[in-house]
C-alpha positions in Angstrom: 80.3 65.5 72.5 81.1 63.5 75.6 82.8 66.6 77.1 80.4 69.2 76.4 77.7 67.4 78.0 80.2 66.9 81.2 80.6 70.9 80.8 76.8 71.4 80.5 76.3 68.8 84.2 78.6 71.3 85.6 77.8 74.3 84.6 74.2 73.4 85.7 75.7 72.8 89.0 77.5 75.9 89.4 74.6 78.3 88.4 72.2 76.3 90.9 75.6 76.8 93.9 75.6 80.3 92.8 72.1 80.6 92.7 71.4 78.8 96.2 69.2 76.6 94.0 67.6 73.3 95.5 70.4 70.3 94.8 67.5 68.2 93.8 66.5 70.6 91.5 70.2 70.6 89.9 70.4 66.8 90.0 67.2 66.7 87.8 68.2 68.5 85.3 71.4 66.9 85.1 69.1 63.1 84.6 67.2 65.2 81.8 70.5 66.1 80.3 71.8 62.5 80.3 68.8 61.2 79.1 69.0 63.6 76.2 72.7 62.2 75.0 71.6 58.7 75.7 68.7 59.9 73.0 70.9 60.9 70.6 73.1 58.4 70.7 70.6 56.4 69.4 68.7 54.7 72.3 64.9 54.8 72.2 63.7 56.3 75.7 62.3 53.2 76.9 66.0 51.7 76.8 67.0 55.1 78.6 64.7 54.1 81.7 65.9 50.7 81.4 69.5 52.2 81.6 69.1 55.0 84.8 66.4 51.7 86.3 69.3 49.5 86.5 71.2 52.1 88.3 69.3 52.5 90.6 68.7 49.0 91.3 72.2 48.6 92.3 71.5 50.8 95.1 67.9 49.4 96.4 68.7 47.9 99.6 70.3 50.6 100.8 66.6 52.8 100.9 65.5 50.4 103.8 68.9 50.7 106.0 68.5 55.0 105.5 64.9 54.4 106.6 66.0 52.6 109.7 68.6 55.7 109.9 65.9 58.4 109.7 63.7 56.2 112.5 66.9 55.9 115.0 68.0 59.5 115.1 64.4 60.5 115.8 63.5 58.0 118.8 67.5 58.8 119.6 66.4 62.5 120.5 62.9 61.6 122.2 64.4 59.4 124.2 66.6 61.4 125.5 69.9 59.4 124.3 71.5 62.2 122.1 70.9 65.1 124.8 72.3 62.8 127.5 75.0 61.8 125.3 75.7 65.8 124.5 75.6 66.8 128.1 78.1 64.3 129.2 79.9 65.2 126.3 80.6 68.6 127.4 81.2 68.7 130.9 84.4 66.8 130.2 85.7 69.5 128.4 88.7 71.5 129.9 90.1 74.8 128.7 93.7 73.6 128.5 92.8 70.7 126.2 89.6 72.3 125.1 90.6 71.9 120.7 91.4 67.7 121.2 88.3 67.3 123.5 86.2 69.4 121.3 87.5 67.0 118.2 87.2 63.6 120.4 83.7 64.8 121.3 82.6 65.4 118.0 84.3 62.3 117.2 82.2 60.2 119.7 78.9 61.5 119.0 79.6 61.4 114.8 80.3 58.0 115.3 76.8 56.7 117.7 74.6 58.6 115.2 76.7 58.2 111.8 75.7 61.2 110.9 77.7 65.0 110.5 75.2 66.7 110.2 73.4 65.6 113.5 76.3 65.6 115.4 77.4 69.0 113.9 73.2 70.7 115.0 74.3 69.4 118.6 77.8 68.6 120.2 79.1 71.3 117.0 76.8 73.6 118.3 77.8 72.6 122.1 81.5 73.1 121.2 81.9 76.2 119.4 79.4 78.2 121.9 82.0 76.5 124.7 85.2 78.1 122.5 83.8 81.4 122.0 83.8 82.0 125.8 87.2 80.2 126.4 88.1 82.9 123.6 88.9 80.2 121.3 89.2 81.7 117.8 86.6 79.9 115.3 88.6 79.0 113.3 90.2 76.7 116.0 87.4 75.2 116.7 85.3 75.0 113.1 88.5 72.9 112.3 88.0 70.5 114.7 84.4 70.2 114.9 84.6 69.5 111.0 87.4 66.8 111.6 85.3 65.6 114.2 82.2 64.7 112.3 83.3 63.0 109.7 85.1 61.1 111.7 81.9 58.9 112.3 80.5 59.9 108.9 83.3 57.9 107.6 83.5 55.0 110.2 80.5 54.0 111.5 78.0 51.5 110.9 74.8 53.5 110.9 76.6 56.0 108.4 74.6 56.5 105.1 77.7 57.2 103.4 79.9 53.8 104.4 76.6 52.0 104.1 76.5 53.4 100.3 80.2 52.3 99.8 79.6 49.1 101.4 76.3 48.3 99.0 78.6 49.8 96.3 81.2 47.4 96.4 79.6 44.6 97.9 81.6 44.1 101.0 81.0 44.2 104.5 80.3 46.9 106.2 82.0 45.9 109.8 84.8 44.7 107.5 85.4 48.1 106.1 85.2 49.4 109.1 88.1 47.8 110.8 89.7 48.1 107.4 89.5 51.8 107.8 90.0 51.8 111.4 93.8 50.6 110.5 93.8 53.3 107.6 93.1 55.9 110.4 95.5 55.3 113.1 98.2 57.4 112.3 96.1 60.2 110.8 93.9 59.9 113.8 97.1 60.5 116.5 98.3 63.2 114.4 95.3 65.0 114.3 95.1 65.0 118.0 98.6 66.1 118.4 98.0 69.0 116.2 94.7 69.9 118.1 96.8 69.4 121.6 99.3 71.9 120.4 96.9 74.2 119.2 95.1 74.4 122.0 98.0 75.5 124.4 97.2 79.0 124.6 96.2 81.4 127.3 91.8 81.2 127.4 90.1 84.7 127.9 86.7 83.3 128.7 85.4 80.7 131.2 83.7 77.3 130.5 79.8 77.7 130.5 78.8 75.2 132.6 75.4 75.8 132.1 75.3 77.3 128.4 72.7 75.5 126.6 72.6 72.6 129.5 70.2 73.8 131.5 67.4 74.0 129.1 68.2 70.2 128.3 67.9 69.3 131.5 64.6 70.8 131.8 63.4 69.6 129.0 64.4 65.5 129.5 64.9 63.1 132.5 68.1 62.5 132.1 69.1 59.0 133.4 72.1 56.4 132.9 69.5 53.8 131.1 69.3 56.7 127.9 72.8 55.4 127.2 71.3 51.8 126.2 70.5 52.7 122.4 73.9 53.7 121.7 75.3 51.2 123.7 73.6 48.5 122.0 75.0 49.8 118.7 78.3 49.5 119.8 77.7 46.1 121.4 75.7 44.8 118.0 78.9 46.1 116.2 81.2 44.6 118.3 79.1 40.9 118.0 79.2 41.2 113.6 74.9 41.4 113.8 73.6 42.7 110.7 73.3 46.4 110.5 69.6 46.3 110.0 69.1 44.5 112.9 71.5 46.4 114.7 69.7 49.4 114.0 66.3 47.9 114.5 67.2 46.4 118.4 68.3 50.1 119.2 65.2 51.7 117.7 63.0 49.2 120.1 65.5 50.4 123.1 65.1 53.8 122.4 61.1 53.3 122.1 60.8 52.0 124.9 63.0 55.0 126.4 60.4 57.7 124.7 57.6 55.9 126.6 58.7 54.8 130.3 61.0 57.7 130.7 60.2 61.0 128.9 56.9 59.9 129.0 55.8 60.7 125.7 52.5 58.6 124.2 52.5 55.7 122.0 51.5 58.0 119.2 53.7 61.2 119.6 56.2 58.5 119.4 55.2 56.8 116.2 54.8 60.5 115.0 58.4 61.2 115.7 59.6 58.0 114.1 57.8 59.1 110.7 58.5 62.8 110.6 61.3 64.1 113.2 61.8 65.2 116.8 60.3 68.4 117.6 61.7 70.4 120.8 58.4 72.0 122.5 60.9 74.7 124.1 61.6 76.6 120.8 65.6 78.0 121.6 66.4 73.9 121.8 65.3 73.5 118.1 67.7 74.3 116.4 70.0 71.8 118.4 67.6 69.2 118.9 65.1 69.2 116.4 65.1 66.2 113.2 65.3 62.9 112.4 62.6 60.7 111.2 62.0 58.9 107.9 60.8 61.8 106.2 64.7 63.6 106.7 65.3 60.4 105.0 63.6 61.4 101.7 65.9 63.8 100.3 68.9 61.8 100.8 67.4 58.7 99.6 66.1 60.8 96.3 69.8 62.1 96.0 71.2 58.5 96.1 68.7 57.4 93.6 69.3 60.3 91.1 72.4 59.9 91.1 72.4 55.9 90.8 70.4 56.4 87.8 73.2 58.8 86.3 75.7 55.3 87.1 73.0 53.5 84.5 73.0 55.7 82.0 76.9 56.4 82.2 77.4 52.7 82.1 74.9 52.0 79.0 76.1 55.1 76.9 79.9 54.9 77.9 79.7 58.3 78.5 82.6 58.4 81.2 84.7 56.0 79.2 87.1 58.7 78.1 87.1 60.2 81.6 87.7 56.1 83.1 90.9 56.4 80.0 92.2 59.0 81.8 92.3 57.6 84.9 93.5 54.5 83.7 96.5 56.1 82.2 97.4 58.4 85.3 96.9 55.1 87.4 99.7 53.3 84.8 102.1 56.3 85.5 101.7 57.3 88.9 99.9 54.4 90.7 96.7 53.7 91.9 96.6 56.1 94.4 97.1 58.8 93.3 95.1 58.1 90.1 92.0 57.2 92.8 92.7 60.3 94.9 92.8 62.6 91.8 89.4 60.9 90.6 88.0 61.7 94.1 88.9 65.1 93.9 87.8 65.9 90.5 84.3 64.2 91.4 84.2 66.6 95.0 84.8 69.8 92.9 81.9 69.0 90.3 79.2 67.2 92.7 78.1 69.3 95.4 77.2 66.5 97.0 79.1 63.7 98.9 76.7 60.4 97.7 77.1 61.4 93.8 80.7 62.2 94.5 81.3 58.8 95.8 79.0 56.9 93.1 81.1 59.1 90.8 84.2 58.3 91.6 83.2 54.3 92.3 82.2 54.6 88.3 85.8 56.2 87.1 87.4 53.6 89.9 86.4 50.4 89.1 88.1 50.0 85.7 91.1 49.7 88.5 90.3 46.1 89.1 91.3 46.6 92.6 89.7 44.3 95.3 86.2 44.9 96.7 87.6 45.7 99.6 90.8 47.6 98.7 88.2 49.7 96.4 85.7 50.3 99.3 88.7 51.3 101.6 89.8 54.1 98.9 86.4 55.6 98.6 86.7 56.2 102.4 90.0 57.4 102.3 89.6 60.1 99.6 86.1 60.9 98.0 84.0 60.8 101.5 86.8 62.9 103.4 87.7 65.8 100.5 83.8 66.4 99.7 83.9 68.2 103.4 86.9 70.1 102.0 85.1 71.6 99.3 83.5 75.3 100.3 80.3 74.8 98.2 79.6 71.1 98.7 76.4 70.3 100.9 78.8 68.9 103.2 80.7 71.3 104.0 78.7 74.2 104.0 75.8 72.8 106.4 78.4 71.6 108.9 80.0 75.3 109.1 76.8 77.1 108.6 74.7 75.1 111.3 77.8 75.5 114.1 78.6 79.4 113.1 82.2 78.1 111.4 84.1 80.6 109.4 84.4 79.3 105.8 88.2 79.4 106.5 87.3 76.8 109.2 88.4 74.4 106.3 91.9 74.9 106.5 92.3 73.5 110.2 90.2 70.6 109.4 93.4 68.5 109.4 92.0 64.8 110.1 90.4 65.3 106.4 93.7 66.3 104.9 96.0 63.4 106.5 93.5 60.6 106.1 94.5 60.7 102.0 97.9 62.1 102.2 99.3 59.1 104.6 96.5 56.9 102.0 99.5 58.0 99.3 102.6 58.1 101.8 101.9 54.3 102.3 101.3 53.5 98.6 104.7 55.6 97.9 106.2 53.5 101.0 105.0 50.3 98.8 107.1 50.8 95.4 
C-alpha cells in the first residue's frame, strides 16, 4: 500500500507540472493524501495533526530567519544596495572572459542575497542581455548564470535553503559553510576553467555599456555607502554573529540607506519591508521589483507543508521501505552514492528544492552519519541536482526569468561537479 500511495504523491505532482498547476495546490493534496493512509492505518485524526504538528515544529525557528530574509531583500533594493551591487557588477565584464565573469558575477551577487531567484531577476537578467550582443549563444550563458546562482543558494548564510539544512540537522550554519566551502574548491576552479575555455571565441556584438544601466542610474543615487548592507553581512559572517542578528544589523543599515539616501519616507519604507520593492519606472520591474515578508509566505507555507509530510512519514513509517532501500544500496556501494541516489530520486518527484531536501534528510538519516557530515551531503547533492531538474521550481524560474533555453541545463557544470568529485573523494576513501 506504502507504494501506491508514493505513486498517487507523484502522480499528483506530475498532473499539477503538466497542468501548470499552483505547487501549493499540489503539496495540499499530497498532506490530504497522507493524512488519509495515516487514517487507515489506524490513527484517529487527532493523532494525525499530532503527527504532521510535530513536523512542523521541527522546522519553527526557521519561519523568523525567512522573515528576516523577505525584510532584507526588500530594504536591499530600496536602498539602492542590489542595483549598485548589479551595476558594478557588469561593468567589469569583458568580452574575452565574458562566460567566467558572467558565472563569478552571478556568483557574487547569489551569495550577498542567498537567494537564485533574486540574483537570477537581476545580474541573470544583466548577463544574458550583455551575451546576446557579444553574440554569446544562450546556451553559454543560461549555463553559467544557473551555476552562478546556486552558487550562493548553496553557501551563504542568508540562504533559506542552507538555513533549512542547518535547522535540519542541528549544526551551524557558518560551520557548514566553511565545510562546504572545502567541498567546493575543486568543483569551483573547474567550473571556471571550463567557462574560461568556453568563452574563447570570436564576439559578434559589442558590450552594452548602457543596456539596462541607465535607467538604474536614474532611478537611485548611487553612492559607495549602498555597499554597507552587504558588507556588514560579510563582516557579521566573518565575526561567527548569529544569523538573525546578522540579518537584523543589515536590515537597520539598509533602512537607514532607504531614508537618508533614496529619500524614500519612513512609511514607504515600512511598506516595502512588509510587501516588496516596487520600481515606479515600470521597464525596471521586472529586474528590480520583490522582496518583502509577504514573498516570504509562500516559501514558508512550502517548508511547513512539507515538514508536516516529515511527521506523518515518521509516525506511520511510511518511508521505511524506501529508508531499507537506501540502507542496502548504502551497505553495497557506500554512503555516497546511496545519499546521492536518494537526492536524486527526491529532485525527480518533488518539484521543489525545500521538500526535496526534507525528503531526502528523512531517507538519510537512518545513515547515522554525523550532523555535520549529513548537513554537508544535503548541500552537495539534493540542493545542487533540484536546479538540474527541467520541471522543478528551481530550475524553471531561473531559466524562464533570464530567457535561458531549457537546454541551458546541460552547461550548468558547477551543479554537475559539486556531487561527482562529492563521490570521486568517497571512491578516493576505500
Amino acid at each position: 500500500m506504502e507504494n501506491r500511495v508514493l505513486l498517487a504523491f507523484c502522480l499528483i505532482l506530475f498532473l499539477f507540472i503538466l497542468f501548470q498547476g499552483p505547487l501549493l495546490g499540489a503539496l495540499f493534496l499530497g498532506f490530504l493524501l497522507f493524512s488519509g493512509y495515516a487514517l487507515c492505518q489506524g490513527s484517529s485524526l487527532s493523532q494525525v495533526l499530532a503527527m504532521a504538528w510535530k513536523g512542523v515544529q521541527g522546522v519553527r525557528t526557521i519561519f523568523l530567519v525567512f522573515l528576516l530574509i523577505g525584510m532584507l531583500t526588500g530594504v536591499w533594493r530600496s536602498s539602492g544596495t542590489i542595483p549598485y551591487l548589479v551595476v558594478l557588477s557588469a561593468h567589469f565584464i569583458h568580452p574575452a572572459y565574458f562566460l567566467l565573469l558572467a558565472f563569478l558575477s552571478n556568483c557574487l551577487i547569489s551569495f550577498l542575497l542567498g537567494s537564485s531567484f533574486a540574483t537570477a531577476a537581476t545580474m541573470g537578467v544583466i548577463t544574458m542581455k550583455i551575451g546576446l550582443n557579444l553574440g554569446i549563444p544562450p546556451l553559454y550563458t543560461g549555463g553559467a548564470i544557473l551555476s552562478g546562482v546556486y552558487f550562493g543558494d548553496r553557501m551563504s548564510p542568508v540562504s533559506t535553503s542552507a538555513m533549512l539544512i542547518s535547522v535540519l540537522t542541528n549544526t551551524d550554519i557558518y560551520r557548514n559553510i566553511r565545510n562546504m566551502a572545502r567541498s567546493a574548491l575543486v568543483p569551483f576552479l573547474c567550473t571556471c576553467a571550463v567557462y574560461l575555455l568556453l568563452g574563447f571565441r570570436s564576439a559578434s556584438g559589442t558590450l552594452p555599456a548602457e543596456d539596462g544601466l541607465q535607467s538604474l542610474a536614474a532611478l537611485y543615487t548611487f553612492s559607495p555607502w549602498l555597499l554597507l548592507p552587504a558588507f556588514s553581512i560579510l563582516l557579521c559572517s566573518f565575526l561567527r554573529i548569529p544569523i538573525r542578528y546578522n540579518m537584523v544589523i543589515s536590515i537597520c543599515l539598509a533602512a537607514l540607506l532607504t531614508l537618508l539616501i533614496q529619500g524614500m519616507s519612513p512609511g514607504e519604507m515600512l511598506e516595502t519591508m512588509i510587501w516588496g520593492y516596487r520600481s515606479p519606472l515600470p521597464e525596471l520591474g521586472p529586474m528590480i521589483n520583490g522582496g518583502g515578508m509577504v514573498s516570504m509566505l509562500r516559501v514558508g507555507a512550502i517548508v511547513c507543508l512539507s515538514a508536516s509530510y516529515a511527521g506523518i512519514f515518521d509516525g506511520t513509517g511510511l518511508l521505511d521501505g524506501l529508508k531499507e532501500k537506501f540502507l542496502e544500496l548504502a551497505r553495497h556501494w557506500g554512503e555516497a552514492p546511496a545519499i546521492t541516489l536518494a537526492a536524486l530520486f527526491t529532485s525527480l518527484i518533488a518539484c521543489n528544492q525545500s521538500f526535496s531536501i526534507i525528503l531526502t534528510h528523512q531517507l538519510c538519516r537512518a545513515f547515522r552519519l554525523s550532523p555535520e557530515k549529513l548537513a554537508l551531503a544535503l548541500e552537495d547533492t539534493t540542493v545542487v541536482l533540484s536546479p538540474l531538474v527541467p520541471w522543478s521550481i528551481a530550475c524553471a524560474v531561473v531559466l524562464d526569468s533570464t530567457g535561458s533555453p531549457k537546454s541551458s541545463v546541460f552547461l550548468a557544470c558547477y551543479l554537475y561537479l559539486i556531487p561527482l568529485w562529492r563521490l570521486v573523494r568517497a571512491r578516493r576513501k576505500k
